[in-house]
C-alpha positions in Angstrom: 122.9 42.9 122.9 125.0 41.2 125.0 123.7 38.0 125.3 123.4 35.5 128.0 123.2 36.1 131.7 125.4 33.3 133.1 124.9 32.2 137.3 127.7 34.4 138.1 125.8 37.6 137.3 127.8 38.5 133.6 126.8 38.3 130.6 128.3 36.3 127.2 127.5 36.7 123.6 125.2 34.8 122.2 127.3 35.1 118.8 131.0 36.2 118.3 132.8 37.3 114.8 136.1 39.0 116.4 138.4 41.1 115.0 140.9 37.7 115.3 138.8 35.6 112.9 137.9 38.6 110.5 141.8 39.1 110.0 141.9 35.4 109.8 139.1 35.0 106.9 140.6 38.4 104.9 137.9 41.0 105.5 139.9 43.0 107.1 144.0 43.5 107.5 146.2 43.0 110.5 147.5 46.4 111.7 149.5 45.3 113.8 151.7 43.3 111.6 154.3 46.0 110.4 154.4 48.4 113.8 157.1 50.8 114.2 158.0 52.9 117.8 160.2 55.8 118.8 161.2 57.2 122.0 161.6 60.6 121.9 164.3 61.8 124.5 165.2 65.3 125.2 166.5 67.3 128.1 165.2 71.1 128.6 166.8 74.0 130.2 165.9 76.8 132.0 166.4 80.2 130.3 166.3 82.9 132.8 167.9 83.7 135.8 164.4 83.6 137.4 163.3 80.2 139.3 159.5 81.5 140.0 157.0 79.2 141.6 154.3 77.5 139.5 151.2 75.1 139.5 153.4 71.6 139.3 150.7 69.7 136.8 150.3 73.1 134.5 154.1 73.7 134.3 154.6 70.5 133.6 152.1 70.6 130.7 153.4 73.9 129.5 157.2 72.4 129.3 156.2 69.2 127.5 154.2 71.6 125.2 156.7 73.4 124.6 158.5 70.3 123.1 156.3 69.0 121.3 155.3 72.1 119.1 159.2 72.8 119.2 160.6 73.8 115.2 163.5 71.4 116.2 161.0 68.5 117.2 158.3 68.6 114.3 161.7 69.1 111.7 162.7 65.7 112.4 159.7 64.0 112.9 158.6 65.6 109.8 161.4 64.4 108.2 161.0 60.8 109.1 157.4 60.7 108.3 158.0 61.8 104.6 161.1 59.8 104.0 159.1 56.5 105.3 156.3 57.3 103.2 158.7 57.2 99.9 159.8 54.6 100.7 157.4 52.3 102.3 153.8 53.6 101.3 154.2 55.1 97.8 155.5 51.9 96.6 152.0 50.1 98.0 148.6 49.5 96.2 150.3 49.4 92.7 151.5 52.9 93.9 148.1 54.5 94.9 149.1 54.3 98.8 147.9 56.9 101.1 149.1 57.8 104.9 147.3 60.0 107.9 149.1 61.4 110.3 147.4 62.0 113.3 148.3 65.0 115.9 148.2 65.9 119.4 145.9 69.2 119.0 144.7 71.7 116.4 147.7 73.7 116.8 150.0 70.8 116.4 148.2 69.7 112.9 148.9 73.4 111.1 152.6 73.6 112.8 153.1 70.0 110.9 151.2 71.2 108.2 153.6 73.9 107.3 156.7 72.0 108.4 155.5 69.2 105.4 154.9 71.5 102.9 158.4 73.2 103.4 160.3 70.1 103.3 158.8 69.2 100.1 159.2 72.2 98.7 163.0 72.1 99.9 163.3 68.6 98.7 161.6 69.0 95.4 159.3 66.4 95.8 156.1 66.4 93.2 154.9 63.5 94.0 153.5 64.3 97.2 150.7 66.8 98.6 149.0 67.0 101.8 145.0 67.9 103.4 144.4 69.0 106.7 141.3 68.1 108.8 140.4 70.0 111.7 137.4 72.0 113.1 137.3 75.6 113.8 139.8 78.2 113.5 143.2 77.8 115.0 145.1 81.2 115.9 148.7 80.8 115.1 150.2 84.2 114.3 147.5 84.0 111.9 144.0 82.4 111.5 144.1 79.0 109.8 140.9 76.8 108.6 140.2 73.5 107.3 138.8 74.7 103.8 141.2 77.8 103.8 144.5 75.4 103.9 142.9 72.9 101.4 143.2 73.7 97.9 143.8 71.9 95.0 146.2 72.0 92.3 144.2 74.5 90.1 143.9 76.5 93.8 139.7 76.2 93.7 139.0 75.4 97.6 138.1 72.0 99.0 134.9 72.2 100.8 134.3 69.8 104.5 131.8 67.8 102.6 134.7 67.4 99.7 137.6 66.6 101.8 136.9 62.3 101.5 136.4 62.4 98.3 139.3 64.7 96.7 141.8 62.3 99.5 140.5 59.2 97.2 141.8 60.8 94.3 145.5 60.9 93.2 146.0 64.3 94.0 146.9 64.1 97.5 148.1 61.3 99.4 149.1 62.2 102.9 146.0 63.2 105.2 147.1 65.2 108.8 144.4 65.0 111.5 143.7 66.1 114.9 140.7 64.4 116.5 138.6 64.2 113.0 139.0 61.0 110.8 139.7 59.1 113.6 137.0 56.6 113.6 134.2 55.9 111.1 136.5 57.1 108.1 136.7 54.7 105.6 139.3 55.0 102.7 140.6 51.7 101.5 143.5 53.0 99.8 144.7 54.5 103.1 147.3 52.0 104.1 150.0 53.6 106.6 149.9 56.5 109.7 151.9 58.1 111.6 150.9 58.7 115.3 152.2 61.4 117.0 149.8 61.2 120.2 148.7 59.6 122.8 146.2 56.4 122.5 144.5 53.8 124.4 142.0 51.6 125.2 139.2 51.6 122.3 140.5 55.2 121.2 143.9 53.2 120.2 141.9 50.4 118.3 139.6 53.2 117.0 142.2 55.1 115.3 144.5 52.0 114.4 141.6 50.3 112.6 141.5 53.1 109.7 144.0 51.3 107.9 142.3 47.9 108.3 139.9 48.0 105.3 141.3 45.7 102.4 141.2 46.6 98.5 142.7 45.4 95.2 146.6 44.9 95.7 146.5 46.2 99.3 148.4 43.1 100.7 149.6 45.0 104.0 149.8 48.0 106.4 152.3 50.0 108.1 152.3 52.2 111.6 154.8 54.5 112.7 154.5 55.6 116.5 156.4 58.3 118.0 154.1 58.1 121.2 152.7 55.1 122.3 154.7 51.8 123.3 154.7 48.3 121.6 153.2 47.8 125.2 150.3 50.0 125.8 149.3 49.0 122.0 148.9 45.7 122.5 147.2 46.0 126.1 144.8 48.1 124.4 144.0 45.7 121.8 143.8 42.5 123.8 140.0 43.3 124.7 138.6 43.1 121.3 140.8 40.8 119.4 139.3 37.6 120.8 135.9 38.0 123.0 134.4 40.4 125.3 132.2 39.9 128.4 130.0 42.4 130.4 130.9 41.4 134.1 127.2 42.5 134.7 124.0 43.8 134.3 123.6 47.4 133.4 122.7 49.5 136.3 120.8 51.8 134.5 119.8 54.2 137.9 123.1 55.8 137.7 122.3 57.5 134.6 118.9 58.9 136.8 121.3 59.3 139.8 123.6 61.7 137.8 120.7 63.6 136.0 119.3 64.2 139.8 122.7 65.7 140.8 122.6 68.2 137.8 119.6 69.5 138.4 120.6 70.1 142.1 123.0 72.7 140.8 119.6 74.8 139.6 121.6 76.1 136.7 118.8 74.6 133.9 114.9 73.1 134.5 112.9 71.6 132.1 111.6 74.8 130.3 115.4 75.3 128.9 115.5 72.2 127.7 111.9 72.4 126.1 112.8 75.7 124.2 116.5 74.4 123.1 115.2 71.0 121.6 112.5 72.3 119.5 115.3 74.5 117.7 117.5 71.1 117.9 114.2 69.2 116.0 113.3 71.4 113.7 112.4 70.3 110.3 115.2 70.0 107.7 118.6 70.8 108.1 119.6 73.5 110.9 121.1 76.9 109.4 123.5 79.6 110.9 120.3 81.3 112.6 119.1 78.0 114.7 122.7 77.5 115.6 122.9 80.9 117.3 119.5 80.1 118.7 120.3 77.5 120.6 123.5 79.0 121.6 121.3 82.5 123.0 119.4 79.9 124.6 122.0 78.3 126.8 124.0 81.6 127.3 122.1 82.4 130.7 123.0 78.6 131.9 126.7 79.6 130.7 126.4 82.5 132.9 124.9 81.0 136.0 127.9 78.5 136.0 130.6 81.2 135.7 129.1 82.7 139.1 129.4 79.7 140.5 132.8 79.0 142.9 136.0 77.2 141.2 134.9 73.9 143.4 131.4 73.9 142.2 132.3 74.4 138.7 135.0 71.8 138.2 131.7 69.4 139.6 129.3 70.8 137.9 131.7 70.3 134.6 132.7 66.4 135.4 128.9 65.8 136.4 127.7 66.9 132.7 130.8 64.7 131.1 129.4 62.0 132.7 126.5 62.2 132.3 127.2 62.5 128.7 129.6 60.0 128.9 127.4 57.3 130.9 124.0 58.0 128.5 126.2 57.5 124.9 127.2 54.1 126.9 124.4 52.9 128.1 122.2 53.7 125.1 124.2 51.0 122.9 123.4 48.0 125.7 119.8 48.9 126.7 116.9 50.4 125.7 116.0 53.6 127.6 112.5 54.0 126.6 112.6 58.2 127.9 111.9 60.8 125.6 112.4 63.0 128.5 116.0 61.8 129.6 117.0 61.6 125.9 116.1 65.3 125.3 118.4 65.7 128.9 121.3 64.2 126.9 120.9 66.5 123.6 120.8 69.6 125.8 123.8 68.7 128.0 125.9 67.2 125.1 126.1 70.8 123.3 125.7 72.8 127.1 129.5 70.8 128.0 131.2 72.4 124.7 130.1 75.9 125.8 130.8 75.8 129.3 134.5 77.9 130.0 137.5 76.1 130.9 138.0 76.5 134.3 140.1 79.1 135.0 143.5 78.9 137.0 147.1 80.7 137.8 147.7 81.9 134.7 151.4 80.6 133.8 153.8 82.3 131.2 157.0 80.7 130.7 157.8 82.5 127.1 161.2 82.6 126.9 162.1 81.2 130.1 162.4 77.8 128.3 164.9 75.9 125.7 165.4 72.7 123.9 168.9 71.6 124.7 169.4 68.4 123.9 167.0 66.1 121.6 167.1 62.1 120.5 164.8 60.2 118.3 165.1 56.3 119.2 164.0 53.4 117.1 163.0 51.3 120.0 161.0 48.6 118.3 160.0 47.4 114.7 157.9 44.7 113.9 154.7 42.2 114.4 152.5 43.0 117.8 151.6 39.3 118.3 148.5 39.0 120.3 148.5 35.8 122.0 145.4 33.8 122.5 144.1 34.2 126.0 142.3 31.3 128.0 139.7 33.7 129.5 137.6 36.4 128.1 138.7 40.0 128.2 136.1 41.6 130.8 134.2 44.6 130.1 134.3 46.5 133.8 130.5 48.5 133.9 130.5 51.6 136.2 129.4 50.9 139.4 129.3 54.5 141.3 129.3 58.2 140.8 132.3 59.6 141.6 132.7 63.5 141.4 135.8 64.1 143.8 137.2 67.5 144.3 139.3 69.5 142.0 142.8 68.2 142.7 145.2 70.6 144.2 148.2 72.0 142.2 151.0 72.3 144.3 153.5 75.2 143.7 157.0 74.0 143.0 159.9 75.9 141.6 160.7 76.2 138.0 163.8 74.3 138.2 162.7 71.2 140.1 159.8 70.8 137.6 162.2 70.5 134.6 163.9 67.8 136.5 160.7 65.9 136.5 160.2 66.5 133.0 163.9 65.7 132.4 164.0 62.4 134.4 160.8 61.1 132.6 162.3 61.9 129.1 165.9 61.3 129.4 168.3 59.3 127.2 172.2 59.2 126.8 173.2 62.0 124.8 176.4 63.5 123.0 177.3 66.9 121.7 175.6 65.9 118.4 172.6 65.6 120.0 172.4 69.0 121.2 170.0 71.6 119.6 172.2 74.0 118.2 169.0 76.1 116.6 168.6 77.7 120.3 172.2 78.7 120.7 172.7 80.5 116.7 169.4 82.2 117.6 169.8 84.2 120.6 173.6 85.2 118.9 171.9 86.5 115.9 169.3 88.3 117.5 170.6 89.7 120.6 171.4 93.4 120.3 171.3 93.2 117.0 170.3 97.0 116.2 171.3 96.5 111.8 169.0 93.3 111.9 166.2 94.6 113.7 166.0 97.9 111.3 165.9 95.7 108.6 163.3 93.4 109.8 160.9 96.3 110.0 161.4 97.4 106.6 161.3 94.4 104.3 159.3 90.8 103.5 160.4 87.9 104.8 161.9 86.6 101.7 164.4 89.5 100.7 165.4 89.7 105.0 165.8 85.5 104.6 168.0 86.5 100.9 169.9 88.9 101.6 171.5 90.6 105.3 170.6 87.4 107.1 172.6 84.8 105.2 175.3 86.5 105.4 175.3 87.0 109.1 173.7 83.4 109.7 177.0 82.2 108.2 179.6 84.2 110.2 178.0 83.4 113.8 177.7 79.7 112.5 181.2 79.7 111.8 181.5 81.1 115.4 180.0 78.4 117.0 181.6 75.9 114.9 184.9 77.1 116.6 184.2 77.2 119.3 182.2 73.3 119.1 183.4 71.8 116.7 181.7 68.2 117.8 178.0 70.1 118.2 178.3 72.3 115.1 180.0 69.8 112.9 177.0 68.8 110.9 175.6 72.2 110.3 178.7 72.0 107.4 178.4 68.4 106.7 174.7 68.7 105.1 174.1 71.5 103.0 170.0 70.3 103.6 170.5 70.9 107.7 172.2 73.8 107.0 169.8 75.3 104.9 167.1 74.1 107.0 168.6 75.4 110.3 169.2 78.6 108.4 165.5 78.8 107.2 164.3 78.3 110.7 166.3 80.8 112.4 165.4 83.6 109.7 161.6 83.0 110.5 161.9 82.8 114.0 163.9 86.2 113.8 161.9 88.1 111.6 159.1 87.2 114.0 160.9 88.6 116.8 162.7 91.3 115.5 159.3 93.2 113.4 157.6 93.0 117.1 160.4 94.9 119.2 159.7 98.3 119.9 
């Protein structure tokens, strides 16, 4: 697949069409033409007295995940998104346009979810609805699916297997994803996205490349990134705009060397495999009953591996991921020619979703954290040129198996890791840049005995209505006194007020129904 072998040991093409000459001869659009990027800045603060020690890499995950799922954060991201797409996407493909937005996690899809679908109900937008995609349930005060958040206009349910086809229709024309629909969809009229995670390499050109399909009056495309750099897109793309080479042959022992080192763990022989593939073969489609089959079947190997030492489990996990990883790879170059090693793959492909995550300090920092200051910068708009190169990019094959050890996670105090956090994310802010949600929030709910009796007793809606307005607006007028430069715009913009106001009420409500 891969062509020649030249003297030097790699290996050219016999034949290329690139992605260059396809945007070149019109089959497919340049996504890189109209390419927008924000920096998100943002400074957090510690909210306790406390300054425990942590796992470093955990906190650190923890704070920036706290951030990024933030009310303050996915407000005015939201607000960008939807406000770009009226005026940039709507007005495309003789208006017929559509936009994905593509997530960070599950969780992060239904947060923007919601946070869409107020703002246009705010806004009074009708000519705009949204889908979700995502597998599984997501546990969010609630439990959220794919087909239980999709519904149409007459409320009947959107089925999976319906999702594609009700997005081509005019009913809907935003589409927010996490980790589905990011390759192999294929919806012409889909024509902008908003990225709000982080790509590279192949995944990056994957994802971009959804846009790329061409269609009656589809003339362009347009990205919006609130992640990735103008940088780290283009040094993603480079290897497949031109030409690729494979610097050498496939060395196709390692994927042998890698099944040996599984079996050495003696969680799994053949006779496993034997019993879980015939349920995996089976004749027609597989049901609800096959599906716990061959998840009774692997259960014992689930349970062998969780007696097995935190070392031995983070090896025996990476060894299956690559092993996974290498066979998916090396299947597309060569020709394996082993049934056996095929059914390996089948079996260890659905084993890795089952195995547990490994388990570690346990780290709460609920309520120890807060958003204090927060800055969305426009740090780049306009065409990613990728410049012809002289060589070929070079396709790097694996050349060892390399397990390593579980990586130590130093303890480090609280406060030192929100430095790190701070340094890597910091920008030049004023006082309008503060987050003034935190500071009305802990004034209206602290000690607030009135507010927390009538949490208790009524809906959302008539405690949103009715007390809290009313004491919203006094402790706002509070703050406003005493900043006038941070609290100025809360009274400038009726929409941030109400929006701030909105925020707050749900938040508190939360809170104040769960006290004891």
């Amino acid at each position: 697949m891969f062509g020649t072998k030249h003297s030097d040991g790699s290996f050219h093409p016999y034949h290329i069409y690139s992605m260059k000459q396809a945007i070149q001869e019109g089959f497919i659009l340049d996504v890189l033409k109209n390419y927008m990027t924000y920096k998100v800045c943002y400074k957090i603060a510690k909210n306790t007295s406390d300054n425990p020690e942590v796992p470093t890499s955990k906190a650190i995950k923890t704070i920036r995940r706290y951030e990024s799922l933030h009310p303050h954060n996915l407000q005015q991201k939201t607000a960008i998104i939807i406000e770009q797409f009226r005026e940039i996407t709507k007005n495309k493909i003789g208006g017929r346009a559509k936009a994905m937005v593509v997530t960070a996690s599950r969780l992060h899809a239904v947060r923007y979810y919601h946070e869409f679908k107020r703002y246009i109900e705010k806004r009074g937008y009708d000519d705009l609805d949204i889908l979700i995609a995502f597998s599984g349930v997501v546990k969010d005060d609630k439990e959220f699916t794919e087909e239980g958040m999709n519904k149409r206009k007459d409320g009947s349910t959107i089925k999976e297997d319906q999702l594609k086809a009700d997005f081509h229709k005019d009913d809907f024309n935003m589409l927010i994803v996490a980790e589905k629909y990011q390759t192999g969809f294929d919806e012409p009229l889909l024509h902008s996205m908003f990225i709000d995670k982080k790509l590279s390499g192949v995944k990056a050109v994957q994802t971009l490349s959804r846009v790329n399909r061409i269609c009656v009056d589809k003339e362009d495309t347009f990205i919006l990134d609130f992640v990735n750099t103008k940088e780290e897109i283009e040094e993603a793309f480079k290897p497949y705009y031109e030409s690729t080479i494979l610097d050498e042959e496939i060395n196709v022992n390692l994927i042998y060397d890698t099944k040996t080192m599984l079996r050495n763990y003696k969680l799994y022989n053949d006779d496993d495999i034997e019993k879980f593939v015939k349920v995996y073969y089976k004749k027609g489609n597989q049901n609800s009953t096959d599906l716990g089959k061959m998840t009774s079947l692997l259960k014992p190997i689930v349970d062998r591996y969780s007696d097995l030492n935190e070392d031995k489990k983070f090896e025996f996990k990476k060894t299956v991921r690559n092993f996974n990883k290498w066979y998916s790879y090396i299947i597309q170059i060569a020709r394996m020619f082993d049934k056996d090693l095929h059914k390996e793959y089948v079996f260890t492909a659905y084993l890795e979703k089952l195995l547990p995550k490994a388990n570690g300090r346990d780290i709460d920092l609920e309520g120890k954290l807060k958003l204090e200051f927060y800055k969305l910068e426009k740090t780049f708009k306009g065409d990613i040129s990728l410049n012809p190169t002289i060589e070929d990019e070079t396709l790097i094959n694996p050349k060892s198996i390399d397990i390593g050890g579980k990586p130590e996670d130093e303890d480090e105090l609280l406060e030192n890791i929100i430095r790190k956090v701070n340094d890597r994310f910091k920008g030049i802010f004023t006082d309008g840049d503060k987050v003034i949600v935190e500071t009305i929030y802990k004034k209206c709910v602290k000690g607030n005995k009135k507010l927390t009796q009538y949490a208790k007793k009524n809906d959302s809606e008539v405690f949103e209505q009715s007390i809290f307005s009313e004491i919203f607006k006094k402790i706002a007028q509070d703050c406003y006194t005493e900043s006038m430069t941070s609290f100025s715009k809360l009274f400038e913009d009726k929409n941030f007020y109400q929006s701030v106001m909105e925020e707050i009420a749900r938040e508190a409500y939360k809170d104040l129904r769960s006290r004891k």
